[in-house]
Each structure stands twice: as C-alpha cells, then as structure tokens.
C-alpha positions in Angstrom: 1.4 3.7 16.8 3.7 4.3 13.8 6.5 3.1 15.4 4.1 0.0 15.9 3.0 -0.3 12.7 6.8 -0.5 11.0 8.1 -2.6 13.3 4.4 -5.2 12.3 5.8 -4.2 8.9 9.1 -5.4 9.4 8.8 -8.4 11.4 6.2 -9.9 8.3 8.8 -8.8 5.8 11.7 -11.1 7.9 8.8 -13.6 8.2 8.5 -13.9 4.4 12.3 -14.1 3.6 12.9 -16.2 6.5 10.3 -19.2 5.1 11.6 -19.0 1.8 14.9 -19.7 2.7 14.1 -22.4 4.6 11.3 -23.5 2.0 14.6 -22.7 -0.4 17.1 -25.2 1.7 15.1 -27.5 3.9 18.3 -29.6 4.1 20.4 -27.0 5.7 18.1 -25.4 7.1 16.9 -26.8 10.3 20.6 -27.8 11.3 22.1 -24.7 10.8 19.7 -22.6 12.8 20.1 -24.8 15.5 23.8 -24.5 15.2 23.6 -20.7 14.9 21.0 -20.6 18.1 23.3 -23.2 20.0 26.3 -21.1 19.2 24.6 -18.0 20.4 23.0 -19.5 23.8 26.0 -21.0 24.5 28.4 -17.5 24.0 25.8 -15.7 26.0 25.6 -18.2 28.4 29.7 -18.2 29.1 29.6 -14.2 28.9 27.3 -14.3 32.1 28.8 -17.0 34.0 32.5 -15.4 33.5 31.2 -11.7 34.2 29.4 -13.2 37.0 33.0 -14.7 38.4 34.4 -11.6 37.6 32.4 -9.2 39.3 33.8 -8.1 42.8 31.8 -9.4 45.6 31.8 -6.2 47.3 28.9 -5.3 44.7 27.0 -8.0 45.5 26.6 -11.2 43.6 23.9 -11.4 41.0 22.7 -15.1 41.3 20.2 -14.9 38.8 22.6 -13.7 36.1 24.8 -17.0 37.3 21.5 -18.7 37.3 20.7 -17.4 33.9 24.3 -18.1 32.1 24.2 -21.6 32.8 20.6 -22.0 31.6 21.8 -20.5 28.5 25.0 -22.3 28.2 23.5 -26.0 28.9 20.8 -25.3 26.4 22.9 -23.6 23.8 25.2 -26.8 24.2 21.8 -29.5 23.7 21.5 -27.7 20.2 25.2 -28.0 19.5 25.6 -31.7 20.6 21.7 -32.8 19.7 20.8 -30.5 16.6 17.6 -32.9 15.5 16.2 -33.5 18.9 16.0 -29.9 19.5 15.2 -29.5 16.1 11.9 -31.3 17.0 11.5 -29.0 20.3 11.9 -25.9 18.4 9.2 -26.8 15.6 7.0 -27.8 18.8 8.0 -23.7 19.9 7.5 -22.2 16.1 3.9 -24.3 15.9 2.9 -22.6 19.4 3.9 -19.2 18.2 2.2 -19.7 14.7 -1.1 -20.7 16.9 -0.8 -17.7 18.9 0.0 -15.7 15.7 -2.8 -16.3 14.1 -5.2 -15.8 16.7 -4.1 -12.4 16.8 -4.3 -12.3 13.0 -8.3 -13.4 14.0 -8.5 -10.4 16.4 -7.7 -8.3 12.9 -10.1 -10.2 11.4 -12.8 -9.5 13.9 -12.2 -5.6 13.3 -12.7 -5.7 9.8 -15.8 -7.0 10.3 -17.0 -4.8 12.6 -15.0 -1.7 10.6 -17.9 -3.1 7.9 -14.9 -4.7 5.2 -16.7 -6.6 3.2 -13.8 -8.8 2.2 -12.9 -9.6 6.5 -14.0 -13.0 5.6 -10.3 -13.8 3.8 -8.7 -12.6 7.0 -10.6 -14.5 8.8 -9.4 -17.7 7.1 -5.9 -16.8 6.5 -6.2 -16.8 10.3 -7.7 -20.0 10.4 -5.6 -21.5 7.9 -2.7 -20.4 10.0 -4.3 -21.9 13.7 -4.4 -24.9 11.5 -0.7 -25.0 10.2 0.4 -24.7 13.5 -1.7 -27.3 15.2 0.0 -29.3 12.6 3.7 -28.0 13.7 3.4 -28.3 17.2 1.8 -31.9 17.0 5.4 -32.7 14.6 3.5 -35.2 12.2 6.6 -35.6 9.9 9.6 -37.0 11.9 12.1 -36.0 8.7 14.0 -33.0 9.9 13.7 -31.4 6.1 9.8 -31.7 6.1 9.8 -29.9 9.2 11.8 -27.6 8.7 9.6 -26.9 5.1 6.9 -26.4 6.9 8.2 -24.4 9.2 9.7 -22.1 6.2 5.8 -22.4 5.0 4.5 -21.3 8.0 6.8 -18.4 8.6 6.0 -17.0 4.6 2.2 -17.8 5.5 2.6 -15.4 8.4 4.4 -13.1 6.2 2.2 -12.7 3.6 -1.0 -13.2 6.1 0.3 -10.0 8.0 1.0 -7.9 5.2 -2.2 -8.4 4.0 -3.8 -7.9 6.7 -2.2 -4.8 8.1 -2.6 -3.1 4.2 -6.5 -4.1 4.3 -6.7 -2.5 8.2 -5.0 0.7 6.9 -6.7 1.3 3.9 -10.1 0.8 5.8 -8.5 3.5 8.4 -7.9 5.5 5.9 -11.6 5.6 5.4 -12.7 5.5 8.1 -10.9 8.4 9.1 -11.8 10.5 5.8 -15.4 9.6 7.1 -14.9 11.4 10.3 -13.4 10.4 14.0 -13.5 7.3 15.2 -13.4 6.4 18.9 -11.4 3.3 18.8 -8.4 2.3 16.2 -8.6 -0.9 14.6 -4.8 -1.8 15.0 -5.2 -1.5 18.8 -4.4 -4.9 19.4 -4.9 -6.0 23.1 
C-alpha cells in the first residue's frame, strides 16, 4: 500500500510540472510532444520489426511482436508527418483519461464522506470540476493547437493539485481513524 501511495504521490507531482510547462509554452508544447511520442513509437516500432527479422526461425516467429512494431512504427510516423491532426487525437485521449481520472478522484470523495470529513464536499467538486474539464477536452472545442494544448497543461496541474489534495486529506483522516482504533476497510483501497 506504501508502494501505492508514492507512486499516487509521484504521478500527481509529474502531473503538476507537466501542465505548467505546457500552461508555460503552449506554442511548443503540443508539437513537441508529438514529435517526442512520434520519435519514440516510431524507434520502438523499427526495434521490433528488425528483432523480429532477426530472430532465427527455428525459435519460432513471434507475429504479434511483427504485428506490434508496425502498429507502432505507422503511428509513431502519423505524429511525425501530421503533428496537429494527432495533436487533436491525443487531446481527444488526455480528455478521456482526465474523465476517468476524476471519477476515481469521486470514489475518494465518496470515502471521505463516509470516513465522516466534513470538508469531502471540496473533493467532491474538484472531482466534478475535473469530469467537467475533460468533457470539454475530449469534445476539442478550440481548434487552435496552443489553446489545446493550455488546457491540456490545465488539466494535467488540475489533476495534480486535485490528487495531492486529496490523497493528504485521505491520510490525515487515516491517521485518525487509525488512532481511534481498527478499521475494517482502508479508504485508499481504490477498486
């Protein structure tokens, strides 16, 4: 559960830097990390597909790893040679995530309310707030690639921040509720 509980801590630390930097330099921002993520499917991609040649038949081919590498590769090439268009795709991705996000974030909320918090309420509209903000990604309102790619940055140091706060209410009310005596189920036991 430690482990767990870092690794929450980590990922909404990244979440924070990563929105400001893009909140930072919205002009860069949405190329580059398709550029970055094209280069990288693309490398993976031709690692699997020459490995795959490579390998002597004798072992048996591995089709799926074949099938695999030139997924990667033809995808990692659309966000090379179309950066905007996938651009668009990916904010479609990020405001599904966000969505999915933050109804886990309202799972949280739920458990502070039942843990008795009396302040559960401004989890439970951080979580809303962030349902909302990706409804608003996924449906793409803005067709400028620096507006999306600022609210992406937004929506990525919401999540930060929303998490942090989150998992710092849940542990302090652990805390008491564990001073109080034991409990049968843990509130961070997210399903």
């Amino acid at each position: 559960m430690k482990r767990f509980k870092l690794s929450f801590l980590a990922a909404s630390i990244l979440y924070v830097i990563l929105g400001g930097l893009l909140l930072a330099w919205p002009g860069i921002g949405g190329i580059a990390l398709c550029q970055i993520l094209g280069t990288a499917l693309l490398l993976y991609g031709l690692v699997d597909i020459i490995a795959f040649l490579l390998r002597d038949r004798a072992v048996g081919g591995f089709y799926l790893e074949l099938f695999f590498g030139i997924i990667a590769a033809v995808v990692g090439l659309s966000f090379l040679l179309r950066p905007l268009a996938m651009f668009q795709v990916l904010s479609m991705a990020v405001g599904l995530y966000v969505i999915v996000d933050a109804l886990v974030a309202l799972s949280r909320a739920v458990s502070l309310c039942r843990y008795g918090y009396r302040l559960w309420w401004v989890s439970l509209l951080l979580s809303l707030l962030g349902i909302a903000l990706g409804v608003v990604l996924f449906r793409k309102p803005f067709a400028a690639a620096e507006m999306v790619t600022m609210l992406i940055g937004g929506a990525f140091l919401f999540l930060g921040i929303s998490d942090l706060w989150s998992l710092w209410k849940l542990s302090r009310v652990m805390k008491l509720l564990r001073d109080a005596g034991p409990i049968d189920e843990d509130p961070l036991d997210i399903q």
